[in-house]
N, C-alpha and C positions, 0 to 999 in steps of 0.2 A: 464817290463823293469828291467834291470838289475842295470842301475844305470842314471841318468841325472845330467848336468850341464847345468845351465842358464849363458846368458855370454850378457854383452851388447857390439857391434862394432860403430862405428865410421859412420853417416848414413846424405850423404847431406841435405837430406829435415826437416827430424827429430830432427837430432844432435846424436842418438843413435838407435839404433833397436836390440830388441831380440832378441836373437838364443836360443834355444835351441838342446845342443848337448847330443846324447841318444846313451849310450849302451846297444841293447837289450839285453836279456834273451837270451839263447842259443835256446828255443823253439821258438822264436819270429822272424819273419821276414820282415826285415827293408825292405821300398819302401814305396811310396806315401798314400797306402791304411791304414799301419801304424801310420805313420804324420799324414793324417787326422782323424785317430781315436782318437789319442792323442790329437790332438786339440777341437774335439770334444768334449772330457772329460772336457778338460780346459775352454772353453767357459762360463757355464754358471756358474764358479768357481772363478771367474779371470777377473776384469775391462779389458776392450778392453783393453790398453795402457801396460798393462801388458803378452798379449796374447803372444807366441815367433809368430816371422814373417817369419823364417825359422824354420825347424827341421832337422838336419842333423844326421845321423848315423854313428858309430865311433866304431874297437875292441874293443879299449881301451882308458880307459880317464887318463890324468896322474897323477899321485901321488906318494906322499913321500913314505920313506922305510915305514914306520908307520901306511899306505893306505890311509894318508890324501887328499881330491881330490887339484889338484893343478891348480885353475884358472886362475892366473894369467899366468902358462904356455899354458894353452891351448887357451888365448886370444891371445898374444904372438903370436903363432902359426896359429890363421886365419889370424891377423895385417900382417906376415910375407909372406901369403900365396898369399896375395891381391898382 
């Protein structure tokens, strides 16, 4: 992976649920078989409640001129997508 951000949404049952939003590595190709390797990995690493519930793929994630990652824009951005 090239880079990830963890983000939490707004979720009826729960109150919140993970996401995890990933941009691969240039050699890396994003699809289901990916997500679940990733999760995979995270399972025995990571209390359930913590696990992400989605894994989404993304070019690019957004950041300041400075390449700080910008969460709050990219929460923003699914809140607005819904």
């Amino acid at each position: 992976m090239l880079d990830v951000a963890v983000i939490g949404l707004p979720d009826e049952e729960m109150g919140e649920r993970v996401v995890a939003v990933v941009q691969p590595a240039p050699a890396a190709t994003p699809g289901p078989e990916l997500a679940a390797e990733l999760l995979d990995f995270l399972r025995p690493r990571l209390a359930g409640f913590k696990i992400p519930r989605t894994v989404d793929f993304v070019d690019d994630l957004p950041r300041t001129p400075t390449g700080k990652l910008v969460k709050r824009q990219l929460r923003d951005q699914y809140l607005n997508a819904v």
